[in-house]
C-alpha positions in Angstrom: 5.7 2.8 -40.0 8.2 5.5 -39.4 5.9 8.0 -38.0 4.1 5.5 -35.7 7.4 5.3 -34.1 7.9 9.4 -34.3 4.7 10.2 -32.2 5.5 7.2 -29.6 9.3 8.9 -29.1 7.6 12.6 -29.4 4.6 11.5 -26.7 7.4 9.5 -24.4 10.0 12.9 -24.8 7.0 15.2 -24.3 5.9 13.4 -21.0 9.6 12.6 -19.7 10.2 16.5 -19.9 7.4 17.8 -18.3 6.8 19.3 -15.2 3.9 17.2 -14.2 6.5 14.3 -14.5 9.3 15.9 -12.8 7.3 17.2 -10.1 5.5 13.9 -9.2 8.9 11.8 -9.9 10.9 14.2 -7.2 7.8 14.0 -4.5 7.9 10.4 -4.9 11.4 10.3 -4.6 11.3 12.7 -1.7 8.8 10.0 0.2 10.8 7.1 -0.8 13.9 8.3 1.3 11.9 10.1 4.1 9.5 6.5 4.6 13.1 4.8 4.3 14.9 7.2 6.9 11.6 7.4 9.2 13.0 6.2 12.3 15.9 9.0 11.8 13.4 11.8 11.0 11.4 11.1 13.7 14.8 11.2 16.1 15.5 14.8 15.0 12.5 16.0 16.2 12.1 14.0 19.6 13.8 15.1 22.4 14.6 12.0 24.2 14.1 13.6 27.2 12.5 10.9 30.3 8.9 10.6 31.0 9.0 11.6 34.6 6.2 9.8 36.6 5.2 10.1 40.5 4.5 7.7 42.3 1.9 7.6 45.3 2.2 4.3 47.5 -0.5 4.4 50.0 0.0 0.7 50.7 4.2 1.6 51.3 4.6 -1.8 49.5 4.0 -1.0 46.1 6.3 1.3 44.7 10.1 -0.4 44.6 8.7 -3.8 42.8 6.6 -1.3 40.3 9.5 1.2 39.8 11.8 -1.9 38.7 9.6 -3.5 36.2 8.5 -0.2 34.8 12.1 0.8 34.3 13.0 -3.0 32.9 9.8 -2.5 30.2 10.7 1.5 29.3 14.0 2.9 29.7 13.0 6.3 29.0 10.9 6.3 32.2 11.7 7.9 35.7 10.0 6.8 38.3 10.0 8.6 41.9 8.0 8.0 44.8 6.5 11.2 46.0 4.9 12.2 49.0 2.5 14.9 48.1 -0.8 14.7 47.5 -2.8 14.5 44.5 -4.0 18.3 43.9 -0.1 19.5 44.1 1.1 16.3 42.0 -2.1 17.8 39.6 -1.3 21.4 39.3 2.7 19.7 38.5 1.5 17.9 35.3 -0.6 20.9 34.1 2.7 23.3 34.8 5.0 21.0 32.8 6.8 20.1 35.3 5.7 16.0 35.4 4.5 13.8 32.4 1.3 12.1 35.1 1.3 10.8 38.2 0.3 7.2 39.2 -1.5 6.2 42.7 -0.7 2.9 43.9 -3.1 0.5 46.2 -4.3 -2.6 47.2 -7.8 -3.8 46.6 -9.6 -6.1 49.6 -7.5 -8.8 48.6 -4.8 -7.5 48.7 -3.8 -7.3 45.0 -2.8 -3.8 43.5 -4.3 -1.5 41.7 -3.6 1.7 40.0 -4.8 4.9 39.0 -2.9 6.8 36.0 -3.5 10.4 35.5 -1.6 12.8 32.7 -2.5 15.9 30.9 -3.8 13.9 27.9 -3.7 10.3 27.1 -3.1 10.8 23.3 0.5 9.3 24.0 -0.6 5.6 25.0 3.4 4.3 24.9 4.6 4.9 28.3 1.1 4.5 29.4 1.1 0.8 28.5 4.6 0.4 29.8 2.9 1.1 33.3 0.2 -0.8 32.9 1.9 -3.6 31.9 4.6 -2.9 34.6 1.5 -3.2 36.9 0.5 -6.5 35.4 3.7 -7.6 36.3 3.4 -6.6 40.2 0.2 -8.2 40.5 1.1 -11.7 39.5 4.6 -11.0 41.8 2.6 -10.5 44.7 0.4 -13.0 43.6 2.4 -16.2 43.4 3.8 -15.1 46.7 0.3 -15.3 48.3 -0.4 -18.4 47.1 3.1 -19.6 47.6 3.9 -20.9 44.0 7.5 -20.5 41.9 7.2 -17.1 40.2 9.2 -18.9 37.3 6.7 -21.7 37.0 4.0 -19.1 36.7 6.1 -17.1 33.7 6.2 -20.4 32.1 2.9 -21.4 32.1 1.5 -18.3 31.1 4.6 -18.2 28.4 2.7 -17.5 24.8 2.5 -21.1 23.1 2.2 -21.6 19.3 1.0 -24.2 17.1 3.7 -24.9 14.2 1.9 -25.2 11.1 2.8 -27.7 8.0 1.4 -27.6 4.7 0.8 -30.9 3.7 0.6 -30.0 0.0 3.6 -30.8 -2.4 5.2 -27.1 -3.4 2.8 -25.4 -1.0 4.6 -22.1 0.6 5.9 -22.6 4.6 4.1 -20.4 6.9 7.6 -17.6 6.3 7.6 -17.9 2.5 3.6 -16.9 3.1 4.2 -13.8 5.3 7.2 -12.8 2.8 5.0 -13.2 -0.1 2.2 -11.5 1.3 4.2 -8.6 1.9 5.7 -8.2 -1.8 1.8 -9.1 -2.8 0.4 -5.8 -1.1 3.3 -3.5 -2.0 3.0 -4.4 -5.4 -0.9 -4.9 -5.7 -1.0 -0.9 -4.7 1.5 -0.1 -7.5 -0.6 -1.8 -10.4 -3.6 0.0 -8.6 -2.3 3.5 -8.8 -0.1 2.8 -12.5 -2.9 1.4 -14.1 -5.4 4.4 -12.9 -2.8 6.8 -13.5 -1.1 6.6 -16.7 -4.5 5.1 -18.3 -6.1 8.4 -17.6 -2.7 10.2 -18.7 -3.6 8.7 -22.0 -7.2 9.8 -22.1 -6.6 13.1 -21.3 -3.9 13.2 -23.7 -6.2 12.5 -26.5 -9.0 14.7 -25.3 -6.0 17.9 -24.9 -5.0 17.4 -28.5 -9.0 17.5 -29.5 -9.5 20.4 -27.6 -6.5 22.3 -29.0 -7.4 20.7 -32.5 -3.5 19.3 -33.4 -5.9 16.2 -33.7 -6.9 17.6 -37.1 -3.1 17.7 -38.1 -2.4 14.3 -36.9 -4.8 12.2 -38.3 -3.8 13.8 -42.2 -0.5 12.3 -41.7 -0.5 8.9 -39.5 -3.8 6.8 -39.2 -5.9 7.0 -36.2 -5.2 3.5 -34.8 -1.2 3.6 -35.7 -1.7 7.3 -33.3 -4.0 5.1 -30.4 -0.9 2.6 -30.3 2.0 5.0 -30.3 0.3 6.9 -27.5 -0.2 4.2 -25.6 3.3 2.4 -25.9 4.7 6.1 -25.4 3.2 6.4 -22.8 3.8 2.8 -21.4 7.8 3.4 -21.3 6.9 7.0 -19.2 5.2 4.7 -16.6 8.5 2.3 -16.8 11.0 4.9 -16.8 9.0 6.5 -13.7 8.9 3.4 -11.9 12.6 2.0 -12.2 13.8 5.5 -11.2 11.4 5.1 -7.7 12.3 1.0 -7.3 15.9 2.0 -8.3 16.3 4.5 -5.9 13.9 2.4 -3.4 16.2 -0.2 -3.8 19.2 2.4 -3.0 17.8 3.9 0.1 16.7 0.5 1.7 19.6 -2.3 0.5 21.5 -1.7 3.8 18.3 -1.9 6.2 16.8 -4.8 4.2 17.8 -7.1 7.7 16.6 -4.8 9.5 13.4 -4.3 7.5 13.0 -8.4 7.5 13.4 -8.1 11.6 10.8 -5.1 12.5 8.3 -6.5 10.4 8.6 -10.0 11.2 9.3 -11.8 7.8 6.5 -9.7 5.7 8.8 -7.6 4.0 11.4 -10.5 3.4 11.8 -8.7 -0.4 15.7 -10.0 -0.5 14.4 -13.8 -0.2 11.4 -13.4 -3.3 11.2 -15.8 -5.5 11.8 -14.8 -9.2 8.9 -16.1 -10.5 7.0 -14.0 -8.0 8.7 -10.7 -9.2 8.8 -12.1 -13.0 4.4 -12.8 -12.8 4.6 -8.9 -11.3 5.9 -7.5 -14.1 4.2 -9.5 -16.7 0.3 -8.8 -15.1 1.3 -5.5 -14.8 2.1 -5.0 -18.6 -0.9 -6.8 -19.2 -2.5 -4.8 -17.0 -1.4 -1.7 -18.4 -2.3 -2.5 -21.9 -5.6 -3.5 -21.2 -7.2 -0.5 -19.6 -4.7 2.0 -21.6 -6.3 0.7 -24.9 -10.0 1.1 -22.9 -8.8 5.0 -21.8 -7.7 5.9 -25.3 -10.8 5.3 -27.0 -12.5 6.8 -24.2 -10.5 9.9 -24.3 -11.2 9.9 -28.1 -15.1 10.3 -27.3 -14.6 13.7 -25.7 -13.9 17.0 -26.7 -13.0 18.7 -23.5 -10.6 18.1 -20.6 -13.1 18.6 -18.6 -15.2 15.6 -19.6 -12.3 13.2 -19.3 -12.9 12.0 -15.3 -16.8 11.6 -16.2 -16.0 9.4 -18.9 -13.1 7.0 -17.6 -15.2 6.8 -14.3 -16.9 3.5 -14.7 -13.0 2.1 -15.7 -11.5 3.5 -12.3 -14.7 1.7 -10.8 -13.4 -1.8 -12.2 -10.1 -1.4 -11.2 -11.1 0.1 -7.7 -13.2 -3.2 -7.5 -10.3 -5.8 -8.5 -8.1 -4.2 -5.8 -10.5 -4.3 -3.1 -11.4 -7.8 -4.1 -7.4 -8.9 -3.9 -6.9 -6.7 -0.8 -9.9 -8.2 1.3 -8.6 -11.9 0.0 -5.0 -11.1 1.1 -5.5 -13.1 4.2 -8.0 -16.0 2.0 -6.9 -16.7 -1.8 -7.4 -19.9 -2.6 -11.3 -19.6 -2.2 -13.8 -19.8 -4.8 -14.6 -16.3 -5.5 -11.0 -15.5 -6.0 -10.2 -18.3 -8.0 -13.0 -17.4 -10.6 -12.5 -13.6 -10.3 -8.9 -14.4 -11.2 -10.0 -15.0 -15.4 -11.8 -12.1 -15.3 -9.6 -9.9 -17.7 -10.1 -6.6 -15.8 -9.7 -8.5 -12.4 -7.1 -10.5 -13.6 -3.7 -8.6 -13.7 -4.0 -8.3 -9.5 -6.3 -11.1 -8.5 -4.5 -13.9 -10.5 -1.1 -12.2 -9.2 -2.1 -12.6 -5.9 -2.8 -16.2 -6.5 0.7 -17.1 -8.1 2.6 -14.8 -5.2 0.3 -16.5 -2.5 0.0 -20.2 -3.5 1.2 -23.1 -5.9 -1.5 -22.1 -9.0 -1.1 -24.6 -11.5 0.7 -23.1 -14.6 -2.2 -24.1 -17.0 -4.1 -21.9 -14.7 -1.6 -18.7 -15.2 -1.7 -19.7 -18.4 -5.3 -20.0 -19.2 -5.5 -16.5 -17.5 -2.7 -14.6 -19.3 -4.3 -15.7 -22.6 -7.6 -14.5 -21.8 -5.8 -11.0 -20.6 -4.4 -11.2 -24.3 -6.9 -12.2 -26.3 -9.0 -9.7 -24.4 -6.5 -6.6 -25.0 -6.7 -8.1 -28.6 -10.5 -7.4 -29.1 -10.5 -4.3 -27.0 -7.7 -3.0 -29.3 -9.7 -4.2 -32.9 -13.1 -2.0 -31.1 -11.1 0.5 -29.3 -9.1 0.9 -33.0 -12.7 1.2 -34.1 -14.0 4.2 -31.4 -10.9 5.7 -31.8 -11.0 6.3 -35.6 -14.6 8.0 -35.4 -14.3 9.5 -32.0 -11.3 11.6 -32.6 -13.4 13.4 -35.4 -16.1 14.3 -33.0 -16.9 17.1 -31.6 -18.9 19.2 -29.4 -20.7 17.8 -26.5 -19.5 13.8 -26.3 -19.9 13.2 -22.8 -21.6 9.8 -22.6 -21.1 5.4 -23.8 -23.6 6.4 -26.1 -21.6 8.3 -28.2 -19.6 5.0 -28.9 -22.2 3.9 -31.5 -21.9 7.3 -33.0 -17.9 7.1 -33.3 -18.0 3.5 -35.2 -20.6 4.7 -37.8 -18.1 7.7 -38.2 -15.1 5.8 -38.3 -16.7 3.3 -41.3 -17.1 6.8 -43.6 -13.7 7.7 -42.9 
């Protein structure tokens, strides 16, 4: 048992130390603090300089009640009448020397209407802030035509919303729903991109040590399936060391803005209010997760001989997990209908659909549980064939390209 436990420390140490980890830990690292610090990089390179916008009046009553509400909506704007004409206010934006021009006028009844013209309208902000500010003039003037309280008008067009109960005993409030949704996406793109990317770190792990023929060495002095299970477990703790340094230093960069964070995004990203059985069911489908498609990549990786083979052959697994994701991504919005809830004990659908069932709704716990043990029992039997492949594959070689060449490994693996 001692070297099982040699080649999971030498595969975990070999992995930790090199540059393909070090590289893709500091990039990620590098991303976490610049997504966290966003608003202060952007900052640096804006100049915060005024939009400066002219304004044509032809009516002569338009301009001072537009100016004001454009400068209440957008601070950064100045506004100034101007009495040129169009062509010399033209030739000013193309020189630099404006950011557009607006002309101001009143249709036949007497409402206003306006004409905005820029360089380029790639930057929509200030844009909308005049349109908006024109809105605004409009229903000014209007009320006053037809003699009603501006006030009463701003209150009746006020936005209304319908409060919404759930009637359910222990169903989530529409705020624990939008704060669980949030935690649900983050972490539904994390078990997406672990599983695809430390499963195929495994295969092609197996398939380099074939191609360089230390397979040969290995397999005189540990047992194929005790080497499939060290790898894989070896690996396993690269993935969690990798990801507690990024959520570690996540955490870090982010702890101070989390009010902030809850604010901008209206309640999604509540993280600080989670519930612990949210973050615990995380961490367990992802192990579960994990384990199932790394025992599928290692006995996939044992079929080939080359590196370059590897992608073909794990390509119908990335398709399954490409398809769970996408199913629990499009059902972010729906989960408690049928499809989900049957998709959910599916083992290779399970570790992110029947997650975003516990994080979005009250799922009974024979449910979870019912699931968990088929993610298991299935990790079980892929294990006892994968154990199987793996003892025969890793002693083919030559072209061994194709699922066919599963049949092969088994008969190979029985005379050895």
């Amino acid at each position: 048992m001692s070297k099982f436990w040699v080649v999971m420390l030498y595969t975990y140490q070999n992995k930790v130390k090199s540059k393909s980890f070090l590289i893709t830990t500091g990039i990620s690292l590098l991303l976490i603090f610049g997504i966290s610090n966003l608003q202060n990089v952007m900052e640096m390179f804006n100049k915060n300089e005024p939009k400066k916008i002219a304004v044509i009046d032809e009516g002569g009553s338009l301009f001072e009640p537009f100016r004001q509400n454009a400068e209440a909506l957008d601070k950064d704007l100045e506004i100034k009448q101007s009495s040129e004409n169009e062509d010399t206010l033209k030739k000013q934006v193309l020189d630099g020397k404006l950011d557009a021009y607006v002309v101001l006028k009143s249709d036949a009844e007497g409402m206003p209407e306006g004409t905005f013209n820029a360089e380029s309208v790639v930057d929509s902000g200030f844009a909308y802030s005049l349109d908006q500010s024109l809105q605004q003039t409009k229903v000014a003037i209007g009320t006053e035509k037809l003699g009603v309280d501006t006030a009463q008008i701003s209150k009746l067009l006020a936005p209304v919303e319908m409060e919404k109960n759930a009637l359910q005993e222990n169903a989530k409030s529409e705020e624990e729903l939008n704060q669980a949704r949030g935690l649900v996406y983050v972490m539904l793109f994390v078990i997406y991109f672990s599983v695809i990317t430390y499963a195929s770190m495994i295969a092609m792990e197996v398939a380099t040590e074939k191609s360089s023929r230390v397979m040969e060495i290995l397999i005189s002095s540990i047992s194929p399936i005790q080497q499939m299970f060290a790898k894989i477990l070896g690996i396993a703790l690269v993935s969690l060391t990798q990801l507690a340094i990024m959520i570690g230093v996540g955490f870090l960069a982010v702890k101070d803005k989390m009010a902030q964070i809850d604010a901008m995004s209206g309640g999604v990203m509540g993280i600080s209010n989670t519930s612990p059985a949210t973050i615990a069911y995380c961490f367990i489908f992802f192990l579960l997760g994990y384990f199932l498609f790394a025992t599928l990549a290692a006995f996939l990786g044992s079929l080939v001989s080359r590196i370059e083979d590897v992608q073909q052959m794990i390509t119908p697994m990335i398709f399954i997990v490409v398809a769970g994701f996408m199913i629990a991504m499009f059902n972010l919005g729906n989960p408690d209908n049928t499809f989900v809830t049957v998709t959910s004990f599916i083992p290779f659908f399970a570790p992110m659909i029947m997650f975003l069932r516990v994080g979005m709704l009250d799922v009974p716990f024979w449910q979870v549980g019912l699931s968990i043990f088929i993610l298991i029992a299935s990790i079980y039997l892929l294990a006892y064939f994968g154990s199987r492949v793996y003892k025969g594959g890793v002693l083919m070689y030559g072209s061994s390209s194709s699922l066919k060449d599963i049949k092969k490994a088994i008969s190979i693996g029985k005379d050895h």
